[in-house]
BAVOBA-191987 format. One record per residue (C-alpha): x, y, z; chain; residue in one letter. Coordinates in nm, 4 decimals. Example, Ala and Ser with C-alpha at 12.3 -4.5 7.8 and 13.67 -1.06 7.14 Angstrom:
<c1:1.2300; c2:-0.4500; c3:0.7800; zalo:A; nuvo:A>
<c1:1.3670; c2:-0.1060; c3:0.7140; zalo:A; nuvo:S>
***
This chain:
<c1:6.9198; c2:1.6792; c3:-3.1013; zalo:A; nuvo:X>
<c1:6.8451; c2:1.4211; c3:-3.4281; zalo:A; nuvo:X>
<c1:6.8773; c2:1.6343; c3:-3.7313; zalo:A; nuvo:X>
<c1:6.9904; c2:1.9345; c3:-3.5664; zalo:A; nuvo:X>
<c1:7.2874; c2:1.8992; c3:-3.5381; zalo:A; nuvo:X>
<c1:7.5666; c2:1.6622; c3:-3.7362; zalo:A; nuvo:X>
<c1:7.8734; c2:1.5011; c3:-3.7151; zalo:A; nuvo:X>
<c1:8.2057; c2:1.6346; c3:-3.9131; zalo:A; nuvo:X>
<c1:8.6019; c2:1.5549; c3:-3.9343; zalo:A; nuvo:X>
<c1:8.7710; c2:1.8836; c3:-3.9109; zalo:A; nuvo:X>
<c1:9.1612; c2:1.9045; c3:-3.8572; zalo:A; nuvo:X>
<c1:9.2379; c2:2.0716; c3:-3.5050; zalo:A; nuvo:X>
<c1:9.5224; c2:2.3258; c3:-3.5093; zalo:A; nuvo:X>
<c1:9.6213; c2:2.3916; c3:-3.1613; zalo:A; nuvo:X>
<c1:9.9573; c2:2.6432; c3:-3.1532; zalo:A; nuvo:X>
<c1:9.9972; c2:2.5987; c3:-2.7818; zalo:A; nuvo:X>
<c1:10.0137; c2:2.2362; c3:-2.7841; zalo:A; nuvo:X>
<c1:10.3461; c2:2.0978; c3:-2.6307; zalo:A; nuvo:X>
<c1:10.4165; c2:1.8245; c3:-2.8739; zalo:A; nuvo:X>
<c1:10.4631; c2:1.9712; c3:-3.2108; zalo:A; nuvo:X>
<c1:10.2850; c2:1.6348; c3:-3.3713; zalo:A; nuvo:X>
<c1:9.9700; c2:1.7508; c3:-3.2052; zalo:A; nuvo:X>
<c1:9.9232; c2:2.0605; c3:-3.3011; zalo:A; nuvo:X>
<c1:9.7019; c2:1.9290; c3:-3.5959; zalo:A; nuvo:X>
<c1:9.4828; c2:1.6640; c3:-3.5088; zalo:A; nuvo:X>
<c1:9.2155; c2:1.5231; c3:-3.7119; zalo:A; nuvo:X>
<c1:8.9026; c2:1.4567; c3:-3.5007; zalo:A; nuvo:X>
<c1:8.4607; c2:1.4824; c3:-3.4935; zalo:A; nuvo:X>
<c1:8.3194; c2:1.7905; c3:-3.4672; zalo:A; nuvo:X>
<c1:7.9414; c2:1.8377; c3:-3.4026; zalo:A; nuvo:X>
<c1:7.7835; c2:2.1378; c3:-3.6118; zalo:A; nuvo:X>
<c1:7.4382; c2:2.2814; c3:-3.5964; zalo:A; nuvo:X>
<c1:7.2311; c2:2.1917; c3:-3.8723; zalo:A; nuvo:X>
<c1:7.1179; c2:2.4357; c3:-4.0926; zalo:A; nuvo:X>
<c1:6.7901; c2:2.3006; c3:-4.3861; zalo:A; nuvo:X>
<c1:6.5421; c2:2.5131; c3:-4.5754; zalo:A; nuvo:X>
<c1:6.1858; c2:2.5039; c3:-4.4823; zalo:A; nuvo:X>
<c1:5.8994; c2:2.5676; c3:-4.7236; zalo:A; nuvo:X>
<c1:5.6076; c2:2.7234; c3:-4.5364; zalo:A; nuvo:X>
<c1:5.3119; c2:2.6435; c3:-4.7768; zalo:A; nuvo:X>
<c1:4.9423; c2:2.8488; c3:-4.6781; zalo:A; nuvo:X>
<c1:4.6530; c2:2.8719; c3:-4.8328; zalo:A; nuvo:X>
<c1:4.2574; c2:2.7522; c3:-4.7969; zalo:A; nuvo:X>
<c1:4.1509; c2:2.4023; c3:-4.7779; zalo:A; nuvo:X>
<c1:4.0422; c2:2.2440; c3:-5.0405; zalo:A; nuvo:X>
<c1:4.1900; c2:1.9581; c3:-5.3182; zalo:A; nuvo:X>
<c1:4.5492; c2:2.0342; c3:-5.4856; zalo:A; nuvo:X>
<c1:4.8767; c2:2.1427; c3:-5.3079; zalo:A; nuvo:X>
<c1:4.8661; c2:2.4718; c3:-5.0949; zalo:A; nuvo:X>
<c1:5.1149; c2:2.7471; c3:-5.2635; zalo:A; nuvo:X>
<c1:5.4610; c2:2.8050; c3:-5.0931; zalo:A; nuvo:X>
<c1:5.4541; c2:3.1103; c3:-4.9269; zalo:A; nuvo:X>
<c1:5.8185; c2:3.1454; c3:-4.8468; zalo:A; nuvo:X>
<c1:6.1418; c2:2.8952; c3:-4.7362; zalo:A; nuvo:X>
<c1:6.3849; c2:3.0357; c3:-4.4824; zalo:A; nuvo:X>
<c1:6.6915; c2:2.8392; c3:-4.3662; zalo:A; nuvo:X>
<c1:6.6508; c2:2.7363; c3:-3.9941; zalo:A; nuvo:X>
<c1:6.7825; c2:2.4504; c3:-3.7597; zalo:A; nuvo:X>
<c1:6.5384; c2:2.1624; c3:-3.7653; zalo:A; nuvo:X>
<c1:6.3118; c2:2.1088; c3:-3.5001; zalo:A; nuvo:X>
<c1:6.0000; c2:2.2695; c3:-3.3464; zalo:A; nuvo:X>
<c1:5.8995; c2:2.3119; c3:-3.7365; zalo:A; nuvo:X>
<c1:5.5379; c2:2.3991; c3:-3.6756; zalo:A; nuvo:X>
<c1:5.5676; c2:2.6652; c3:-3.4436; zalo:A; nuvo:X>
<c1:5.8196; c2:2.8542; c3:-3.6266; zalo:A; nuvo:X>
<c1:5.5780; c2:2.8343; c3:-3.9273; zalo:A; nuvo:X>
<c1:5.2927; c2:2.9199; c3:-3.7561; zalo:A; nuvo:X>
<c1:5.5269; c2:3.2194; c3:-3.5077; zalo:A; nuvo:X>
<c1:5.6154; c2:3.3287; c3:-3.8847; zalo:A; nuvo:X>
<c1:5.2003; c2:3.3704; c3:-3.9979; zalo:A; nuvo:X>
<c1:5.1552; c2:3.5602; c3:-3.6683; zalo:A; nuvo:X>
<c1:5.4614; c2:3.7702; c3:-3.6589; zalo:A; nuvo:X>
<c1:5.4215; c2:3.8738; c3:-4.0006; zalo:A; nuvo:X>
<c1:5.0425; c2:3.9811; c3:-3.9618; zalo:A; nuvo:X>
<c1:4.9132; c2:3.6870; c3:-4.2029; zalo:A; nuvo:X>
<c1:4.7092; c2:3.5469; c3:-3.8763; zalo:A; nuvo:X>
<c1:4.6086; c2:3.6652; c3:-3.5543; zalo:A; nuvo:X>
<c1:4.5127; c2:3.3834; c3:-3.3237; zalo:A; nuvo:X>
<c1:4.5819; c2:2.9650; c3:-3.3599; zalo:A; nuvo:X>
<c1:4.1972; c2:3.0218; c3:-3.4351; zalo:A; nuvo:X>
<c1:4.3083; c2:3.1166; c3:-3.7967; zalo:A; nuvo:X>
<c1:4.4798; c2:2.7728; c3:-3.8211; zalo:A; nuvo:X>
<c1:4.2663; c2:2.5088; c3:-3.9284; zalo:A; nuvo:X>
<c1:4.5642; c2:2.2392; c3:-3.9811; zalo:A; nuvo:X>
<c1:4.9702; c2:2.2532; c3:-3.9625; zalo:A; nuvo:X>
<c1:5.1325; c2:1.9807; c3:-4.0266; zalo:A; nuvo:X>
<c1:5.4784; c2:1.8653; c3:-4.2045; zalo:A; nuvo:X>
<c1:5.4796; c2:1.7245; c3:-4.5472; zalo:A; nuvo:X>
<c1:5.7042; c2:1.5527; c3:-4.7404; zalo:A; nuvo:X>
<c1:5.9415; c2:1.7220; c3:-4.9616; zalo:A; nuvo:X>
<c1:6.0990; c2:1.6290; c3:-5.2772; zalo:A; nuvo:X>
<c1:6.4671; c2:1.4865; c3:-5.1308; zalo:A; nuvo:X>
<c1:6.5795; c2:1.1944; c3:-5.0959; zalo:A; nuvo:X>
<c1:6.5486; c2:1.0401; c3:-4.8381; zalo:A; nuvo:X>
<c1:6.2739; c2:1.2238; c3:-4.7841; zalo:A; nuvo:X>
<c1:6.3311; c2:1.4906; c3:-4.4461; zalo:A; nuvo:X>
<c1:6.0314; c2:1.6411; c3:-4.3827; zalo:A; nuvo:X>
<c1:6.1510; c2:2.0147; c3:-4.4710; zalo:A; nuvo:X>
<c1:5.7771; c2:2.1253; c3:-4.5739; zalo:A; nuvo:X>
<c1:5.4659; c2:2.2348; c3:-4.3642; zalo:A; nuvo:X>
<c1:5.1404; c2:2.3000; c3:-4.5130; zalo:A; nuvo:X>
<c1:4.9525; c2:2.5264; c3:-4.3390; zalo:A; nuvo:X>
<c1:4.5793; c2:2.5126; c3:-4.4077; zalo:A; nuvo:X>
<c1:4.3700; c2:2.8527; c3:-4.3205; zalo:A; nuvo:X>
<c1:4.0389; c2:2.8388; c3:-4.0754; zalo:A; nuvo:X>
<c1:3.7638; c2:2.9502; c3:-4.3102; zalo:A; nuvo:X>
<c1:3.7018; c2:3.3219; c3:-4.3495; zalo:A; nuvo:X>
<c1:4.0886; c2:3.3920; c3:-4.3389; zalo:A; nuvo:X>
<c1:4.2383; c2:3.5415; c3:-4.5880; zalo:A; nuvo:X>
<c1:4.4521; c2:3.4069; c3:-4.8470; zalo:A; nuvo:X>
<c1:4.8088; c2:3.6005; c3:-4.8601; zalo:A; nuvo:X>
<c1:4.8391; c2:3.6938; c3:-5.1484; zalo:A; nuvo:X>
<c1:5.1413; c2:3.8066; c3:-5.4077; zalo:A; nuvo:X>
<c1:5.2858; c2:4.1141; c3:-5.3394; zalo:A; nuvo:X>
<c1:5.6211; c2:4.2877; c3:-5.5257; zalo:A; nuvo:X>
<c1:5.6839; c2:4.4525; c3:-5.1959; zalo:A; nuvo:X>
<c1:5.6847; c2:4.1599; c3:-4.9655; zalo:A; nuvo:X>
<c1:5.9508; c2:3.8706; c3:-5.0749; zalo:A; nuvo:X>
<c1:5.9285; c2:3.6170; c3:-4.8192; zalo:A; nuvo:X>
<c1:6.2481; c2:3.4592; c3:-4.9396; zalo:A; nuvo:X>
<c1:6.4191; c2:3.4598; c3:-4.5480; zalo:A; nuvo:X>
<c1:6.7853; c2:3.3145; c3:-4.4254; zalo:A; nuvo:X>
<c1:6.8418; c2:3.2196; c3:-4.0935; zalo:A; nuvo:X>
<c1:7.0928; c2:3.5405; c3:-4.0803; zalo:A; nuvo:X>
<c1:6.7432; c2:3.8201; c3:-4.1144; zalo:A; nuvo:X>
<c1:6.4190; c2:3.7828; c3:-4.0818; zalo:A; nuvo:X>
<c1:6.3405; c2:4.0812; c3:-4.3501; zalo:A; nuvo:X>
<c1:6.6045; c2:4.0761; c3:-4.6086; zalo:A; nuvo:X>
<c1:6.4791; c2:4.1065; c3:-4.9230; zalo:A; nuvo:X>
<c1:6.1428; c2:4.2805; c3:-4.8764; zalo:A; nuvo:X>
<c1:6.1252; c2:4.6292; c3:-5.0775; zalo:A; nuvo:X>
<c1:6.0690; c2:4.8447; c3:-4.8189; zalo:A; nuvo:X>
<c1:6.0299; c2:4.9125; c3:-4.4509; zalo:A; nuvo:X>
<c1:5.6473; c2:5.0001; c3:-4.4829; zalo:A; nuvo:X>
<c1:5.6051; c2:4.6355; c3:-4.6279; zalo:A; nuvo:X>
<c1:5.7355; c2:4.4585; c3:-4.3078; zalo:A; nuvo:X>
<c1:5.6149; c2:4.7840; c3:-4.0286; zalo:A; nuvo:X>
<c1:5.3197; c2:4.5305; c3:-3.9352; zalo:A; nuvo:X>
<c1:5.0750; c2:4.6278; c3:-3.6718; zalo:A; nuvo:X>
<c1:5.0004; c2:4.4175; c3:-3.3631; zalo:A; nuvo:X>
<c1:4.6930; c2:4.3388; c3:-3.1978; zalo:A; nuvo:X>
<c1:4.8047; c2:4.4094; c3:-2.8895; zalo:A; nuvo:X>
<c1:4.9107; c2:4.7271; c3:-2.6443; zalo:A; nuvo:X>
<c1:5.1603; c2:4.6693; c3:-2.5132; zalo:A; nuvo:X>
<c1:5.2346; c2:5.0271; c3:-2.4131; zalo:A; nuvo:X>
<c1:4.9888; c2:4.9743; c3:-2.0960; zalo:A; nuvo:X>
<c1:5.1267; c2:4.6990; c3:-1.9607; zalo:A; nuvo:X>
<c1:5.1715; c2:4.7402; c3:-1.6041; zalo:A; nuvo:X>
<c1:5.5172; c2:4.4288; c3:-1.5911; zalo:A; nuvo:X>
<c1:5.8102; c2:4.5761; c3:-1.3637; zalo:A; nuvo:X>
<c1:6.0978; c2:4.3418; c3:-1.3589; zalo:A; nuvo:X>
<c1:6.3831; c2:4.4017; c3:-1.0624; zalo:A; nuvo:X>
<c1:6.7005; c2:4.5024; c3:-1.2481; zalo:A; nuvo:X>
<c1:6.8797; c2:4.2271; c3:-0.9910; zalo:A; nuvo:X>
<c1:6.6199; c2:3.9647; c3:-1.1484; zalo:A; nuvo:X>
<c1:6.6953; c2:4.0834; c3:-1.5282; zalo:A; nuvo:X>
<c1:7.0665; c2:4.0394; c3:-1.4571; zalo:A; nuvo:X>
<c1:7.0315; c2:3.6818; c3:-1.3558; zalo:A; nuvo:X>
<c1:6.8226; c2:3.5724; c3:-1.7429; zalo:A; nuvo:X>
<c1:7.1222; c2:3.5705; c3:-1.9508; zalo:A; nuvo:X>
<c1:7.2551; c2:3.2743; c3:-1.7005; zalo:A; nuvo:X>
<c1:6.9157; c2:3.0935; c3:-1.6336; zalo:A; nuvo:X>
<c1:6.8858; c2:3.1037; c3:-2.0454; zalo:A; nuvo:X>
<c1:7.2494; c2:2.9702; c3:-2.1185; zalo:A; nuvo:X>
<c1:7.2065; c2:2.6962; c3:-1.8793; zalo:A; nuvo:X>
<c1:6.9550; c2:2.5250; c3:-2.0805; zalo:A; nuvo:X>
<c1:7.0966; c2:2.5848; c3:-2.4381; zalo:A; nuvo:X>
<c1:7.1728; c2:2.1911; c3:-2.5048; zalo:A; nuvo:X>
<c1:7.2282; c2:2.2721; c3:-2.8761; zalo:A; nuvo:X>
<c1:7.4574; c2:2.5650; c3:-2.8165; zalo:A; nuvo:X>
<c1:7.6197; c2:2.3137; c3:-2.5520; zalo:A; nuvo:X>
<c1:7.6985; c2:2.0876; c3:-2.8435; zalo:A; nuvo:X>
<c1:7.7848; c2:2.3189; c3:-3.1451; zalo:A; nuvo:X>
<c1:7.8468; c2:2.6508; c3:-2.9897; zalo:A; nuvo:X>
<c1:7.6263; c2:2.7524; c3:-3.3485; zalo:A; nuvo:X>
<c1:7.2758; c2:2.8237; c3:-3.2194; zalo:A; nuvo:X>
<c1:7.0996; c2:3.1245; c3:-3.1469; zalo:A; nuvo:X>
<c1:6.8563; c2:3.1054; c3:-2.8135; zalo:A; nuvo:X>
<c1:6.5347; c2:3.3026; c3:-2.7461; zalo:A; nuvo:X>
<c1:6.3836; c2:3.2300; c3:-2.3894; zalo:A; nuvo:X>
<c1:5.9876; c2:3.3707; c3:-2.2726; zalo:A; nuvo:X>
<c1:6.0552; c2:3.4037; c3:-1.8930; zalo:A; nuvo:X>
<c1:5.7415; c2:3.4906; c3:-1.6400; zalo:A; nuvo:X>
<c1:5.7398; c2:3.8025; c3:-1.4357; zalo:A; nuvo:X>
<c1:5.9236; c2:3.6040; c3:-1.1512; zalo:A; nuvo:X>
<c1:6.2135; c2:3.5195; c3:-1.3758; zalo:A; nuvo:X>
<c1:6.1104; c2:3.1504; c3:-1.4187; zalo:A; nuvo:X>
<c1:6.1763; c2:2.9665; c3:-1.7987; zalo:A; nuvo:X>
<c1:5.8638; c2:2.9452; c3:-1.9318; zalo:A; nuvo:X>
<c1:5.9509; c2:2.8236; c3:-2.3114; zalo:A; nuvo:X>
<c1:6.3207; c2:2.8315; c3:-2.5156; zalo:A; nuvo:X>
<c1:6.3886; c2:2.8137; c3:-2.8400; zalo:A; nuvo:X>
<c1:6.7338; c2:2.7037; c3:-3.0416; zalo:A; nuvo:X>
<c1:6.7911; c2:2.8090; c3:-3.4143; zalo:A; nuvo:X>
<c1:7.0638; c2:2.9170; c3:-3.6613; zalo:A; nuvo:X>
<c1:6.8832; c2:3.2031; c3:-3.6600; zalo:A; nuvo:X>
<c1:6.7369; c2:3.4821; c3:-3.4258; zalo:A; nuvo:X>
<c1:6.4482; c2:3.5030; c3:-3.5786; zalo:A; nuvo:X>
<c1:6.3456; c2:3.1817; c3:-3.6295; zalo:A; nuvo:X>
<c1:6.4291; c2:3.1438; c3:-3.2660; zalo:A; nuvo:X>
<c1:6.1799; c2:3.3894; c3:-3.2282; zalo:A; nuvo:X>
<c1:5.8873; c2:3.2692; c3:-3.4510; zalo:A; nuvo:X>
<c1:5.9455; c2:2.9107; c3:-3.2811; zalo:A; nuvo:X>
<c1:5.8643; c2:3.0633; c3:-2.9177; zalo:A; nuvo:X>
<c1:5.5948; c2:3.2754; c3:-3.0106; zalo:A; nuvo:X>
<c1:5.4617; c2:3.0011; c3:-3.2236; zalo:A; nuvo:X>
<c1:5.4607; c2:2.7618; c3:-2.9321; zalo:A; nuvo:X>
<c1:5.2280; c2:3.0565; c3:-2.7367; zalo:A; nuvo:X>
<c1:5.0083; c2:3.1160; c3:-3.0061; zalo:A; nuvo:X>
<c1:4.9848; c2:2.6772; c3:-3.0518; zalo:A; nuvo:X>
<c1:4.9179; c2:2.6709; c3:-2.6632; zalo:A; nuvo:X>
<c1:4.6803; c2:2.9733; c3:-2.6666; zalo:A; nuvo:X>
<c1:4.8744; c2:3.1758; c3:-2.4792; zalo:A; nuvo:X>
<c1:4.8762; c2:3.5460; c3:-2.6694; zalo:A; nuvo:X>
<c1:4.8787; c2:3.7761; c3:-2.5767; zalo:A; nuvo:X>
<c1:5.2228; c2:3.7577; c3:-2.3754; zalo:A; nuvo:X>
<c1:5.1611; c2:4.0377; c3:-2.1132; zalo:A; nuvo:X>
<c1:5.3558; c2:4.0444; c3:-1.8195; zalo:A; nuvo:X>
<c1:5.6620; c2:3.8735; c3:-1.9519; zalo:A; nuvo:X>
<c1:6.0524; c2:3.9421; c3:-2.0886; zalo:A; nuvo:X>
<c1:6.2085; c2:3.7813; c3:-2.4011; zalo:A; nuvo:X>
<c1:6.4836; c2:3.6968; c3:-2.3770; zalo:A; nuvo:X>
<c1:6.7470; c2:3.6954; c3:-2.6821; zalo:A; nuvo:X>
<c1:7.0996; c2:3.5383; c3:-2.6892; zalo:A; nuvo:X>
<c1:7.2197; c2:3.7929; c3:-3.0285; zalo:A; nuvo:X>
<c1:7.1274; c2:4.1894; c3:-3.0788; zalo:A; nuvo:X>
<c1:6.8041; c2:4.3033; c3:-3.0768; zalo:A; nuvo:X>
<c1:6.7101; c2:4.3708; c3:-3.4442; zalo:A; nuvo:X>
<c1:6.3791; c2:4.5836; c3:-3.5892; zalo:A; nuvo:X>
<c1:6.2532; c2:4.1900; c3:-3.6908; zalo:A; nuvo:X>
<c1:6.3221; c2:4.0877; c3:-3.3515; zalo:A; nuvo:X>
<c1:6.1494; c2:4.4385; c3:-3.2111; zalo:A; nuvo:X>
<c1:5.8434; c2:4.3750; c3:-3.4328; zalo:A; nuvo:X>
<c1:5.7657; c2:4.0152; c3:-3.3440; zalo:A; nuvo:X>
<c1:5.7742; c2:4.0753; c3:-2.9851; zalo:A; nuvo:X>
<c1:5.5403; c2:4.3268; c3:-2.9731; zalo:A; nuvo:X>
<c1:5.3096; c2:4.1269; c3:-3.2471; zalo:A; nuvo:X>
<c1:5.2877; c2:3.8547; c3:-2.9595; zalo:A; nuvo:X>
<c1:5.2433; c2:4.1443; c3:-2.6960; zalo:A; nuvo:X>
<c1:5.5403; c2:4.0880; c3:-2.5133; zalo:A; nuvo:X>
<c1:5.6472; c2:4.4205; c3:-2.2954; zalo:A; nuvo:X>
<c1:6.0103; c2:4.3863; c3:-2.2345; zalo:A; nuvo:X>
<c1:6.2723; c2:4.2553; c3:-2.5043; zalo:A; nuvo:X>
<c1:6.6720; c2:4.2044; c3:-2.3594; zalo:A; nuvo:X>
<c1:6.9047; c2:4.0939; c3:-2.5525; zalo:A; nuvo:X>
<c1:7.2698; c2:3.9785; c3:-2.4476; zalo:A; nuvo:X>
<c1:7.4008; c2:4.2507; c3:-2.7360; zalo:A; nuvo:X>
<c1:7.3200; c2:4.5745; c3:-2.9221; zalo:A; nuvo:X>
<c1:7.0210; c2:4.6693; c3:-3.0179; zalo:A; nuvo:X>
<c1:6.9890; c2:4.8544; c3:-3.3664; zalo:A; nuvo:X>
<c1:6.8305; c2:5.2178; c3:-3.4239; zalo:A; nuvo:X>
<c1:6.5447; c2:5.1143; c3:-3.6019; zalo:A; nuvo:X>
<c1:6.5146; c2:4.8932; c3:-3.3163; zalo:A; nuvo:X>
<c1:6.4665; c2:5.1281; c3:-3.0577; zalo:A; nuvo:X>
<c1:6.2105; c2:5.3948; c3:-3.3292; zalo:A; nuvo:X>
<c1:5.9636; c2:5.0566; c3:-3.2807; zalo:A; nuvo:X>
<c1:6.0219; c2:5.0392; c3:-2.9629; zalo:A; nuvo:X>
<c1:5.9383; c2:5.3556; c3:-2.8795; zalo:A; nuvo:X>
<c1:5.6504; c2:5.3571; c3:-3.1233; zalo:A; nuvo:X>
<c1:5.5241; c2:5.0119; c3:-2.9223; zalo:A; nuvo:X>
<c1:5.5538; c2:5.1523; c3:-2.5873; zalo:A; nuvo:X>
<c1:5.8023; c2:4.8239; c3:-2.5546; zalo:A; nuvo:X>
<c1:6.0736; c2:4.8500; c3:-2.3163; zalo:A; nuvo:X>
<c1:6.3913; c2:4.7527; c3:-2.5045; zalo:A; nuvo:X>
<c1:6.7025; c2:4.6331; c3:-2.2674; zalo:A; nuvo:X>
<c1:7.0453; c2:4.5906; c3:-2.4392; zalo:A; nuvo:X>
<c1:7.4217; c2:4.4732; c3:-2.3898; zalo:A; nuvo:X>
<c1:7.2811; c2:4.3209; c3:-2.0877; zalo:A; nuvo:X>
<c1:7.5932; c2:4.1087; c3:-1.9863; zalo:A; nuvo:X>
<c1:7.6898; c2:4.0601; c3:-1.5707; zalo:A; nuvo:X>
<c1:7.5326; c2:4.2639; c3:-1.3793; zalo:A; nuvo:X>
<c1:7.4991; c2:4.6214; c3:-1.6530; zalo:A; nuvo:X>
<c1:7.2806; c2:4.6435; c3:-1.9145; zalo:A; nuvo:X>
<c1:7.1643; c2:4.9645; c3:-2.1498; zalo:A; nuvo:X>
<c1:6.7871; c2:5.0249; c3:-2.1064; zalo:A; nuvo:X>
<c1:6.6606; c2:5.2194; c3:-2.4255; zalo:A; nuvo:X>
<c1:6.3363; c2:5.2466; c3:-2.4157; zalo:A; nuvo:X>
<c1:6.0378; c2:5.1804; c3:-2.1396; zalo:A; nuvo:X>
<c1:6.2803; c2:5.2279; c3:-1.8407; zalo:A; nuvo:X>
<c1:5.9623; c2:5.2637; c3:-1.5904; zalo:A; nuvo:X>
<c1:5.9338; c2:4.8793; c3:-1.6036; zalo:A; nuvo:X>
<c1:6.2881; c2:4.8132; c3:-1.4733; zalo:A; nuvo:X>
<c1:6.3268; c2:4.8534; c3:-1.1233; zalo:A; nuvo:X>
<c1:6.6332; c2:4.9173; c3:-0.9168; zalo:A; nuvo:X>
***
């Protein structure tokens, strides 16, 4: 895990313990690690690219969740817009790498500064803190409204297991969100571990748009939390056609699902789940 996760003393307090001296024992705890990351973007050229935003994530798989960030928030559209990503060192000491600089293929456009887009994230919401829903209602490339995927409700059951099976960090600190891009068949194709859902997100659709994989037709993403309107939006910018999650899903949620032509599958725990939008490509 290296830096994401860390070591801790924490006093146990166990009521049901038989001896009364060991109801409170002192012993290591492992936490997940929790670091800001400055995303800077901008042309090449001499001098330091501008930050474009710092959100509070789990270390690891640093480049793909700043490049799943660019595509999920409409800055790019393809790892063709990405001339360079790399991480950079930072100003702590000792230095830990919590900096990429993202240099821009030529023709791309520069973000620029906008009073309705604050890009200040935590690893709690993807969106908090921009001005208005309109700033963040980005469109995707991609239809995924035609997208012929049809996924056996038996199959859909059996994700939630396949995806907590290989969730080492949440093994270890039982503090990490999990997103998981299975195929058609129900096979892992790519999981992600972070403090936050979406920035367990960005990292897996950063990995497909790294490996030249968008659009992701014809398969389910998988998330271990609710299904937000952040969560909602970034699959269908990566063209994804189904999005489960283990919990609720959120109204605004389902609007941009419906609005994608996305199925959206919810509280999907055992073998129930809540299908709320796109219920053609769940089959019985």
């Amino acid at each position: 895990m290296g830096r994401a996760s860390e070591r801790r003393g924490v006093v146990r307090v166990d009521l049901d313990a038989a001896e009364a001296g060991r109801r409170r024992v002192r012993r290591p705890d492992t936490l997940a690690a929790e670091e800001p990351l400055e995303i800077r973007v901008g042309p090449a050229g001499p001098g330091r690219r501008p930050p474009l935003t710092v959100t509070m994530r789990t270390p690891g798989a640093d480049l793909d969740l700043a490049v799943g960030f660019l595509l999920t928030e409409g800055l790019i559209r393809s790892a063709d817009d990405v001339s360079t990503a790399q991480l950079c060192a930072g100003t702590e000491t000792p230095n830990t790498y919590n900096v990429v600089d993202v240099t821009l293929a030529p023709g791309v456009p520069d973000p620029v500064s906008d009073v309705t887009r604050h890009f200040h994230t935590t690893s709690a919401c993807g969106v908090c803190g921009k001005a208005s829903i309109d700033a963040v209602r980005t469109r995707s490339l991609f239809d995924v409204s035609e997208d012929p995927l049809s996924v056996p409700a038996e199959l859909l059951a059996e994700l939630p297991q396949r995806l907590r099976a290989e969730q080492r960090g949440f093994d270890r600190t039982g503090g990490l969100h999990a997103a998981g891009l299975f195929d058609a068949d129900g096979e892992l194709v790519v999981l992600r571990e972070d403090v936050g859902r979406h920035n367990a997100v960005d990292k897996v659709v950063g990995w497909a748009v790294r490996e030249h994989r968008l659009p992701l037709a014809g398969h389910v993403l998988l998330v271990s939390g609710r299904a937000s309107f952040e969560l909602t939006q970034k699959a269908w910018m990566a063209g994804v056609p189904l999005l489960a999650a283990v919990s609720a899903p959120s109204t605004l949620a389902v609007d941009v699902a419906t609005e994608a032509g996305l199925t959206l599958v919810g509280f999907l725990r055992g073998r129930t789940m809540n299908v709320y939008t796109g219920g053609h490509r769940v089959t019985s």
